[in-house]
N, C-alpha and C positions, 0 to 999 in steps of 0.2 A: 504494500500500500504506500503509496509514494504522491499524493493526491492533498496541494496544499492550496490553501484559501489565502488570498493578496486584498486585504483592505487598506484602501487608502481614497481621501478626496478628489489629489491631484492623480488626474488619468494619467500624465507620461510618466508619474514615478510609478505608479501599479502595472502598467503595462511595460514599463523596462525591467524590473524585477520577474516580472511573469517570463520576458523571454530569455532572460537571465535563467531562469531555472529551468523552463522549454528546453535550452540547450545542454543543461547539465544532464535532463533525462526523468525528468519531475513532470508531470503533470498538474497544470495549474487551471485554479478561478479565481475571478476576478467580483470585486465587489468596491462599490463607489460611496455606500455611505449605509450608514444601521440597518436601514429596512433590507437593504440587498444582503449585510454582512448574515442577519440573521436568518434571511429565507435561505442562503445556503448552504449554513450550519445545521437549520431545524430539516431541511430537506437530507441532507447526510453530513455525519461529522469529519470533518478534514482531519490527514494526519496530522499536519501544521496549520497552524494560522499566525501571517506576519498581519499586524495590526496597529497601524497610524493611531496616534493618540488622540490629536487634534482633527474631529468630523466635519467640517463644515454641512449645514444645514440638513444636521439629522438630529433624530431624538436622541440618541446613547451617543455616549463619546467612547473614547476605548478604553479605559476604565471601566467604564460599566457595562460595554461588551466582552471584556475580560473577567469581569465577578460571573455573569452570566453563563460564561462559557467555562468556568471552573464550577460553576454549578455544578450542571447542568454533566458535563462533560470532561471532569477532572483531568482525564488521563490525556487530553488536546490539549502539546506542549505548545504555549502561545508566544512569540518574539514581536517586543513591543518596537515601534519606529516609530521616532517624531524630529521635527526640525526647532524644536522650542525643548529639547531637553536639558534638563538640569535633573543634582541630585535626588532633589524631593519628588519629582515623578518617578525619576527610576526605580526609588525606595518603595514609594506607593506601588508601581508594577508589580516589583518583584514580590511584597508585602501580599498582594493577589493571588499569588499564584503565576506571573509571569517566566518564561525561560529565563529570558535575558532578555536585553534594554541595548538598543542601537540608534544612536545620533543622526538625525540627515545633518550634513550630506555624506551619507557613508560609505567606507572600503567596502568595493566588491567581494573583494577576496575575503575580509571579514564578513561580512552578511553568509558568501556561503561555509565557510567554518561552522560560523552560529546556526546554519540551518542541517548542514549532516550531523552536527551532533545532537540537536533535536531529533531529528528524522530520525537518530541511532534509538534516542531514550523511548521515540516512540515505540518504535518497534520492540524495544528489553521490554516495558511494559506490557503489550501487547501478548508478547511469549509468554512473563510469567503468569501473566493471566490464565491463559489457555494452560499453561503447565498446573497452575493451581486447580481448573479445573479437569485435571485429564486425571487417568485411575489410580493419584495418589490415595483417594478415595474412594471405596466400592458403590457402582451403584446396581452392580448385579444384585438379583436376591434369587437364593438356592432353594428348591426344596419341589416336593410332590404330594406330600401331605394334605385332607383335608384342612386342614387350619390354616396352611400354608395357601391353598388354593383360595380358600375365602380372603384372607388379605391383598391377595395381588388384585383379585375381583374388586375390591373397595378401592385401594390403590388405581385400580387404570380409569376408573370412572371419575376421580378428581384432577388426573394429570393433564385435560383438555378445559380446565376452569381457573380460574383466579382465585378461587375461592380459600379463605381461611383452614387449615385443616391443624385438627389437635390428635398426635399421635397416644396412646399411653402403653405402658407397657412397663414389667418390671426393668432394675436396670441390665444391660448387655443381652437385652434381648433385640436389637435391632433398629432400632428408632431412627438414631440418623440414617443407617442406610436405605430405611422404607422413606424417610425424607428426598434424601437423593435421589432414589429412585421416580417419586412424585417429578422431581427440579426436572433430571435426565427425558424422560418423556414429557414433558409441559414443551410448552410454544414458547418460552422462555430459557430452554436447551441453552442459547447461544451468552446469554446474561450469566453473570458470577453468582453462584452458592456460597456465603458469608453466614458462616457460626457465630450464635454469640453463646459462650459458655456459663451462664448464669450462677451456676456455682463457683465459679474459678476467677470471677473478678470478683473485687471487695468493692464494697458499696460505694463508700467514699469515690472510687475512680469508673466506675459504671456506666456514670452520663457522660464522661469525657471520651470512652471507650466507645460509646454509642452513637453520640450525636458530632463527636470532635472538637477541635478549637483552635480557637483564630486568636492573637496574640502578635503584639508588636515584634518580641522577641524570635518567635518560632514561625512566624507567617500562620499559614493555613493548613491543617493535619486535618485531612477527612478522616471524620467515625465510620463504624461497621455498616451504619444505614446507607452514608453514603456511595461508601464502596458496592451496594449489593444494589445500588437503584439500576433499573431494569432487569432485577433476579429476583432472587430467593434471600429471605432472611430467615435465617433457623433460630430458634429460639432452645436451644437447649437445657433441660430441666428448668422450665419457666417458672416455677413454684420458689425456685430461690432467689428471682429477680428483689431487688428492694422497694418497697413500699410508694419509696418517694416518687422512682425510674416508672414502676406501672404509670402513675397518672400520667405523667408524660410520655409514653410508648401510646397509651390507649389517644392520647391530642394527636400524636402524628399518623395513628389507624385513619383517625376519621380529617384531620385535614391535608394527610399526606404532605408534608412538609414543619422541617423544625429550624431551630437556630443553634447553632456553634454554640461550645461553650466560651464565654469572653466574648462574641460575635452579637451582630446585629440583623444582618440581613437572614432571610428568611432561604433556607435550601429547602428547593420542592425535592420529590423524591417520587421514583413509579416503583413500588415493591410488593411482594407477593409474601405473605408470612406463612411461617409454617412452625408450630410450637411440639415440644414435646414434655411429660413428665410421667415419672414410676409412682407419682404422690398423687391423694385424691384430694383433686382441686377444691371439690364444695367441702372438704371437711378443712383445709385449708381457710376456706369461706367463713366458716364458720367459726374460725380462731382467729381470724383478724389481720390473717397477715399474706394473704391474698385480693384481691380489688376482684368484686362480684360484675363489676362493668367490662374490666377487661377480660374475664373469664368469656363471659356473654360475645365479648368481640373475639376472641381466639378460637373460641370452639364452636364453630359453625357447621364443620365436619369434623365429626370425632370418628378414629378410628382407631383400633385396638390391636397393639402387635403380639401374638402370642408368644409365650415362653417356648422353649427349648423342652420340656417337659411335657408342653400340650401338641410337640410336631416330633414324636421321638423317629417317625419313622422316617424325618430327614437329616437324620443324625449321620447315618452314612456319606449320603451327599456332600452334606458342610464339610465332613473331614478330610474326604480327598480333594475338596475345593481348596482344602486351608494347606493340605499338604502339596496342591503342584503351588499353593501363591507363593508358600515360605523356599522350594525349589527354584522358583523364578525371580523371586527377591533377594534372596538370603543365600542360596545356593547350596541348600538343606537338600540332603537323597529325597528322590522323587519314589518313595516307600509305598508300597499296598497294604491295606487293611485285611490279615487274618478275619474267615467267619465269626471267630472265638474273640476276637477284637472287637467289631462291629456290636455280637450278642453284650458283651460285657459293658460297650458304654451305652447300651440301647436302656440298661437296666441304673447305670447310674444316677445319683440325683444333682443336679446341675443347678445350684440356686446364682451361679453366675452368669447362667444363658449361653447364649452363645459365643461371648465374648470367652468365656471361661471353657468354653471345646475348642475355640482359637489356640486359647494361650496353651492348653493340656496339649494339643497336637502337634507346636512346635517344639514343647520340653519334648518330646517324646525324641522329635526328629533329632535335636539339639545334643542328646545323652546316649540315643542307640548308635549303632555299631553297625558298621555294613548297608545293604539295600535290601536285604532280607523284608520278608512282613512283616509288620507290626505282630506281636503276638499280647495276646490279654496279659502276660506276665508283665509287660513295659509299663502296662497302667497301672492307675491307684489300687490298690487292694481292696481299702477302705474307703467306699464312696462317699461315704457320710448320710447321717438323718438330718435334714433340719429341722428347726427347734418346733414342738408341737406335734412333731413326729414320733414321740416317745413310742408308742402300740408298732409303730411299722418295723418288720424284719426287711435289714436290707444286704443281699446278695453279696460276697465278696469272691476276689480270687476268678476261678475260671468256672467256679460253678454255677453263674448264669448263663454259661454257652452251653449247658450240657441236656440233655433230655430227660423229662422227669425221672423216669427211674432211676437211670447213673447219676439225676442229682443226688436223688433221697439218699442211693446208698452212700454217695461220696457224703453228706452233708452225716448222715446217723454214724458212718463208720468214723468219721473226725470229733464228732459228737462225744462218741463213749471212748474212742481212746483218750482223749483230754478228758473225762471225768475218773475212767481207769488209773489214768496218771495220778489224777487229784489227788485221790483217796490211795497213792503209796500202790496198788495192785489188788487192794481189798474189795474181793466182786462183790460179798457183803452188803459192805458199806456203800458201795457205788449200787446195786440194786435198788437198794432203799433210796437213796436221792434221785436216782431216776426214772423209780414210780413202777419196777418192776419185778417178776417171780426172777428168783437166782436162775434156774434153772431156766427160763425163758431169756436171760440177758445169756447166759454161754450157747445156748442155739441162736440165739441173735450175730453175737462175737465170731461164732464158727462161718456164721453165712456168710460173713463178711471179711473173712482172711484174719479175724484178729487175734492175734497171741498172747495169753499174760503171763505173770508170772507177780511171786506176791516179792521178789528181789529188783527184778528187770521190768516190772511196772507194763504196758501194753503195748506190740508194735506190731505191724501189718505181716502177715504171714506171707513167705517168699513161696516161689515154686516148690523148691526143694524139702522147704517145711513140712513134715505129714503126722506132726503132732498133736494129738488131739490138744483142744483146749485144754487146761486144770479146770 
């Protein structure tokens, strides 16, 4: 993009620079005074714009088509010219948001200096852009599951609307990425996705972080709003915003447009929001430390992302999703998942979601040995209960890949030789705590290869073993 706009009064200075840059290889427009500079601004934004300070007989001067066009259009590096310069304009320029400040009657040579290394910045901006939005960030979402299926069905029918949408869901169960996904398919694909992480800034610096600020010392620092006008703004875990920031988020829903902090002028904005939280907002409501207005204004479309627990049967998917991503990032062996693998985390409990099968997949890859398959022994043993869980038995080891019967026995045979142990080898005593006829616990012991002895305590009977129980 090489496409730069020439504001100026005088026609042979606009039209000598124009051919000036014709020949360097620039594609140029021409614009004679405000109404013109901005129909062909609003009509498409130029990569540069050189712009005369002094308008004769229009309504902006260029100052004020320079605030406009840093509105509006931040990332359009602007090069002021005027023949009436001195310090105090150039300060004011550059104070705007200007490149740089050039004197008529000015070096050629200089003017194109000042304009490749604009034309340079524009372009780095331009990239990181694009790079910011390319698959540093996922906006695939995996899975086959009912649950899984019902979400992308709610998801594709808001990704063609503007409309406000409220994600919930516990945390690392997917939120931003059903967000991204929404941005990724919208008509606003080609606009910036800007996080605000609501828990992660502190209050005190929130609206600075938000709205930005203008300052003698520092010029002009656009906030997140600014940055994301014509996209997405994400509101991440919106429940921890602060009290004071809601009312003014919910002012710039409904007038779309706010002020800098330190600032005066008004920055419009065209933005599309999109909130998420794992907290319930009306109980939130209800304790005061949520704004029931702007609840009302975010959640227009609520939608519900399920846990990792309510979609087990895309547990496989996600894993070898996560195993070729950390292969192609990380340069982690690209591993296959064991049946006994798969069975074993299909049975885990995951109160991290899926952020927490992420991170379980790369320890794995990160600590195992070779390209062998993953096998159930590489994973946790102990899945854990969460709290409330107390009544729940929860599977460890390999004996949820197993079929019921070779569970029972594996599970009863570990069973009594750990309670055999206990009790020193005394079948006795271990009968009685485990609710059964002596004689019915040594035909049990026998069925199941076990050997005791009231010295050597109980251990699994080998091939060679052909002695009875004691």
């Amino acid at each position: 993009m090489s496409d730069i706009l020439i504001v100026d009064d005088e026609r042979d200075i606009r039209e000598l620079i124009g051919d000036i840059l014709e020949d360097e290889g620039y594609t140029t427009r021409l614009a004679g005074n405000s109404n013109e500079a901005m129909a062909e601004i609003n009509a498409e934004p130029p990569a540069l714009l050189i712009l005369d300070i002094w308008l004769k007989d229009s309504k902006m001067d260029g100052i004020d088509i320079l605030k406009t066009v840093k509105r509006d259009n931040p990332d359009v590096p602007v090069v002021i010219i005027s023949g009436h310069g001195n310090i105090e304009i150039a300060v004011a320029a550059i104070k705007q948001g200007a490149y740089d400040f050039i004197e008529k009657p000015f070096n050629i040579d200089q003017l194109l200096v000042v304009i490749r290394r604009a034309m340079e910045t524009s372009r780095l901006r331009r990239e990181n852009q694009k790079l910011k939005r390319k698959d540093s960030h996922p906006t695939e979402v995996i899975g086959e599951s009912a649950a899984f299926r019902g979400l992308i069905g709610q998801l594709d029918k808001v990704t063609k609307s503007n409309g406000r949408v409220m994600l919930s869901g516990p945390p690392g169960s997917g939120k931003e990425v059903a967000a991204r996904y929404i941005h990724a398919h919208s008509n606003r694909a080609a606009g910036p996705f800007i996080t605000v992480n609501c828990a992660g800034v502190s209050p005190e610096g929130m609206e600075e972080v938000l709205f930005g600020r203008e300052g003698s010392d520092r010029g002009v620092e656009p906030g997140l709003l600014e940055q994301a006008h014509g996209g997405v703004i994400y509101f991440d875990e919106v429940a921890d915003m602060p009290l004071g920031t809601q009312s003014k988020i919910l002012r710039v829903m409904v007038d779309q447009q706010f002020t800098r902090v330190g600032g005066a002028d008004k920055v419009r904005v065209d933005l599309r929001v999109i909130s998420s939280t794992a907290r319930n907002l009306e109980a939130e409501i209800a304790a005061g430390t949520f704004r029931q207005e702007l609840y009302h204004r975010l959640n227009v479309v609520p939608i519900a992302v399920p846990s990792l627990e309510e979609r087990r049967e895309d547990i496989p998917l996600l894993a070898a999703h996560f195993i070729e991503q950390c292969h192609k990032t990380q340069g982690l062996p690209q591993r296959a998942l064991s049946d006994e693998a798969v069975a074993l985390m299909q049975t885990m409990v995951w109160p991290g979601n899926v952020r927490q099968l992420k991170n379980l997949v790369e320890r794995v890859l990160i600590l195992g040995e070779g390209h062998d398959e993953i096998t159930a022994r590489e994973l946790p043993q102990d899945s854990g209960v969460p709290d409330g869980d107390e009544n729940r038995v929860v599977l460890s080891g390999t004996l949820a890949t197993l079929p019921l019967r070779e569970a029972r026995e594996a599970f009863e045979r570990e069973y009594l030789l750990t309670q055999i142990n206990r009790f020193g080898g005394n079948i006795s005593r271990t009968a009685s705590f485990v609710g059964m006829e002596r004689s019915a616990l040594h035909r049990k012991l026998k069925s199941l290869g076990v050997v005791t002895s009231s010295k050597a305590g109980a251990r699994i009977a080998h091939v060679e073993d052909d002695a009875e129980v004691e």
